[in-house]
N, C-alpha and C positions, 0 to 999 in steps of 0.2 A: 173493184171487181164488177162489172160487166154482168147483166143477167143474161143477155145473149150468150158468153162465155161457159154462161152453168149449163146454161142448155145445152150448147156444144158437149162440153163434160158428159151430162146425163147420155144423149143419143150416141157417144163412142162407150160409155160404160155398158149401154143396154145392146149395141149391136157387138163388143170385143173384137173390133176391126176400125182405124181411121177411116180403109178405104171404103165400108160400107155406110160409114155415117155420115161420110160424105156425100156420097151422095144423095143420101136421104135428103141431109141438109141442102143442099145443092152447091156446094163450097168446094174449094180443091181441097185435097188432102194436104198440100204443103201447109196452108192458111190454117188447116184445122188443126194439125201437129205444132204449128208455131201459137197456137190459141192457149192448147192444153199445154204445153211448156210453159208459157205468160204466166198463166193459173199457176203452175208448180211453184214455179218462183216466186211469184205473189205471197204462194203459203209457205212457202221454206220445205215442201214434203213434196215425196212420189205418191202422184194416186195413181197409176198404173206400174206394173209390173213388164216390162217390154222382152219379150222373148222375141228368136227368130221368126216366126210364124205364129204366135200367138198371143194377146193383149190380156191382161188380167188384171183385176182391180188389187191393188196393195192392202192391208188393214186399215191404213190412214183414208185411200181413197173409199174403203165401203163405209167408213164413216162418214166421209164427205159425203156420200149420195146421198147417204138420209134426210141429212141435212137441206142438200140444195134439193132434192125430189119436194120435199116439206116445203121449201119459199117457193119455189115453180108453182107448187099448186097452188098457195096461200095469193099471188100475184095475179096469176092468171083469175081466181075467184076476185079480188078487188076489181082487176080490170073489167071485168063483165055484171058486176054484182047488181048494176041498175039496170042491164038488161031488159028487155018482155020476152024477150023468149030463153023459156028457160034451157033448149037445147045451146046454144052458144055458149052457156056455161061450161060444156062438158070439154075440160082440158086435159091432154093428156097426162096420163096417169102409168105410171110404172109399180112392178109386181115384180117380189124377187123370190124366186122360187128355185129349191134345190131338191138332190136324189141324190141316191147312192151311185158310185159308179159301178162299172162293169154289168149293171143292167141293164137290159135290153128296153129303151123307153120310147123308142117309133112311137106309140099306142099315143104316150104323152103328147108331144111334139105337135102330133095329129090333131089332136083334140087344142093344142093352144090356137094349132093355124084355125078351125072353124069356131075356135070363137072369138076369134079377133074380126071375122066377118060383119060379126052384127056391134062391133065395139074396135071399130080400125083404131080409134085414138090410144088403145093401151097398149102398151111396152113392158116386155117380160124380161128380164134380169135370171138367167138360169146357170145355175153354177154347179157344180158336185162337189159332194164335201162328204167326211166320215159318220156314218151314225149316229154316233153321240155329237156329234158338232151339227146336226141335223136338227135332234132335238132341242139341243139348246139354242141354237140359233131362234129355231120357231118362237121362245119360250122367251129369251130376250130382244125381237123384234127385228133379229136379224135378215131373217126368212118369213114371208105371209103365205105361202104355203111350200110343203114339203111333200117329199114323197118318200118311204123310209120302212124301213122290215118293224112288222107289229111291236115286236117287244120291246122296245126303244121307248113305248107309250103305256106302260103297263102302269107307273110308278109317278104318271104325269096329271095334274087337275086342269079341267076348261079347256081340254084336246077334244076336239070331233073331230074323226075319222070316218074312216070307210073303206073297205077292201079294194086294190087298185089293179093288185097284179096275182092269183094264185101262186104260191111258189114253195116249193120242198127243195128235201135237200137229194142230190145227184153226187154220183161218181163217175170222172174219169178214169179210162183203163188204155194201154196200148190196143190194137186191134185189134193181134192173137193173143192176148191175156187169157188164160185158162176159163178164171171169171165172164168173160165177154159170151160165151155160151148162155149163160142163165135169164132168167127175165126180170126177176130181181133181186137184190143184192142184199143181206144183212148184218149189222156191224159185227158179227160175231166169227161171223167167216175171215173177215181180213186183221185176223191177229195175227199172222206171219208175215204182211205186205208190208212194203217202202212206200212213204207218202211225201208230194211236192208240195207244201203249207202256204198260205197266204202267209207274210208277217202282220200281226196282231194288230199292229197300228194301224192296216189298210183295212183288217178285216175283222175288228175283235169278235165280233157274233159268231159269225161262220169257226172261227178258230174256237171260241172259250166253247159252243153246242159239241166240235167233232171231237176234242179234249173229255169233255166232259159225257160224251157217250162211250168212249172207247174207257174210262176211267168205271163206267154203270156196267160194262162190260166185262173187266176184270183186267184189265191190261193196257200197258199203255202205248200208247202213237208213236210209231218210231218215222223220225222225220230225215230223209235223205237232201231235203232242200228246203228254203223259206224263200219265195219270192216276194216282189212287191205288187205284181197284177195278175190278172186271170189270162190274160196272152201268154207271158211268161212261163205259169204254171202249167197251160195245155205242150206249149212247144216241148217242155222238159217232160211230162207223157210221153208226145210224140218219139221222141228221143228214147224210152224207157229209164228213164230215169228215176219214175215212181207213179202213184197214183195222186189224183186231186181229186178234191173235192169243191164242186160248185151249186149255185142256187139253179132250180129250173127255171126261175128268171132270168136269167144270165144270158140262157141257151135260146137263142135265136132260130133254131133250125139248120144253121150252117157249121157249126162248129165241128162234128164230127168229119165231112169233107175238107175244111179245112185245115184242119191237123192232123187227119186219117186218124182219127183215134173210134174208141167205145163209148158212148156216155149212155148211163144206166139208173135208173130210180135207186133211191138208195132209203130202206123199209127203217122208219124212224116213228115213235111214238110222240113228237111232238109237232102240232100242226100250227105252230103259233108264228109262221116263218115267212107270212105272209110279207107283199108291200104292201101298207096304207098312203091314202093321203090324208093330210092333217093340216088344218090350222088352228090357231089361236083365237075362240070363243071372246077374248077379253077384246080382242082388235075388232072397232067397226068400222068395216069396210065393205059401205054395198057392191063394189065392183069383185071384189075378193069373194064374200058370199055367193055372188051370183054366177063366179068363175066355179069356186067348190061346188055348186050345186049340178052344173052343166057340166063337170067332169062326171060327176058321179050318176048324173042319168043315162052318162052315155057310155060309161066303162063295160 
């Protein structure tokens, strides 16, 4: 095994594209594809995942990264260790960092590109993954930082957070939905309505809070469909098929033009619906800390 090879690995795991890490690297893509095939077969495993358009790391391959992230750096530190200047030491360094999906994270994104400015050598590994596999990833060192709705951390020790995103909860309605008049909406009024549901497994928070308000309400959620995303569940709005419900994180500004629909505040007693970021207090990693601090000055 090749430590050139791991490198190649890393730079297609951290960019999820041959053809961009190729060029990073300055390699064709054929050479690069025939590298990480070498590698596979080497270990007897897929560490990618090959879809039509899309490259994603296997379970076996986010193992490996840790792995070879961990000799890369250990390597690169021997190679330079007698150095004088102690800038030459600074090897690249990769950061793997996940969110919920369907929310809107521009803001993120933004903030990783200026501070890669003053630290060109790190490399972000960003993935989306389900709330609970959020927290625990962070918690089993899967993740060094996340980004994830509050209550996920209510129940967790050695988490520092910090407010990332404001976010309550929202209803979608067709256009001319009677409701679409009002300015805002409360759970008590839509005990006769049809509702498009996330299923639980994409979305258990948002589903077990709208269950468990409509249940503190006296009545229960009568559901006309269970989708798997938030595109999904607005087209079947659109459609009149029922109402949804979404985070005002979610909501970008454009959703409403884009599925001609209503989306409306929706008056809930609990504000705990925030996104945080988060990492793990146990993990020392000055480039990690000084990333959470510079997200957080500048959110």
């Amino acid at each position: 095994m090749k430590l050139s090879t791991l490198r190649f690995f890393v730079e297609v795991a951290a960019e999820g594209s041959f053809t961009r890490a190729a060029q990073k690297l300055y390699v064709s893509q054929p050479t690069l594809s025939r590298r990480i095939q070498e590698l596979e077969a080497e270990l007897g495993i897929a560490l990618f995942i090959r879809h039509t358009h899309t490259l994603t790391l296997s379970s076996a391959g986010e193992q490996f990264l840790r792995e070879a992230t961990d000799v890369l750096r250990r390597v690169d530190y021997l190679t330079h260790m007698f150095d004088q200047q102690i800038e030459t030491r600074k090897s690249a360094q990769l950061l793997k960092i996940g969110y919920p999906s369907s929310f809107n994270m521009g803001k993120m994104y933004e903030l990783f590109e200026q501070f890669k400015i003053s630290h060109p050598t790190i490399k972000y590994l960003i993935k989306q993954d389900t709330p609970m596999n959020l927290t625990e990833g962070l918690l089993n060192d899967q993740y060094d930082l996340v980004f994830n709705l509050s209550p996920y951390f209510k129940h967790t020790n050695n988490i520092d957070t910090f407010v990332f995103i404001q976010n309550h909860l929202q209803l979608a309605l067709p256009i001319r939905h009677p409701l679409s008049a009002k300015n805002k909406l409360y759970f008590e009024e839509l005990s006769q309505e049809t509702f498009v549901l996330l299923e639980r497994k994409h979305s258990p928070m948002i589903v077990d809070y709208v269950v468990n308000q409509f249940v503190k309400h006296g009545f229960n959620v009568k559901a006309n469909a269970y989708v798997k995303s938030l595109d999904e569940g607005l087209s079947k709005v659109s459609t009149g098929e029922g109402l949804a419900f979404l985070y005002s994180g979610m909501n970008d500004g454009t959703l409403e033009d884009k599925y001609h629909i209503k989306i409306m505040d929706l008056e809930n007693d609990n504000d705990e619906q925030n996104i945080v970021v988060a990492r793990n207090e146990k993990i020392q990693n000055d480039l990690l800390k000084e990333l959470f601090l510079f997200v957080k000055n500048n959110s």
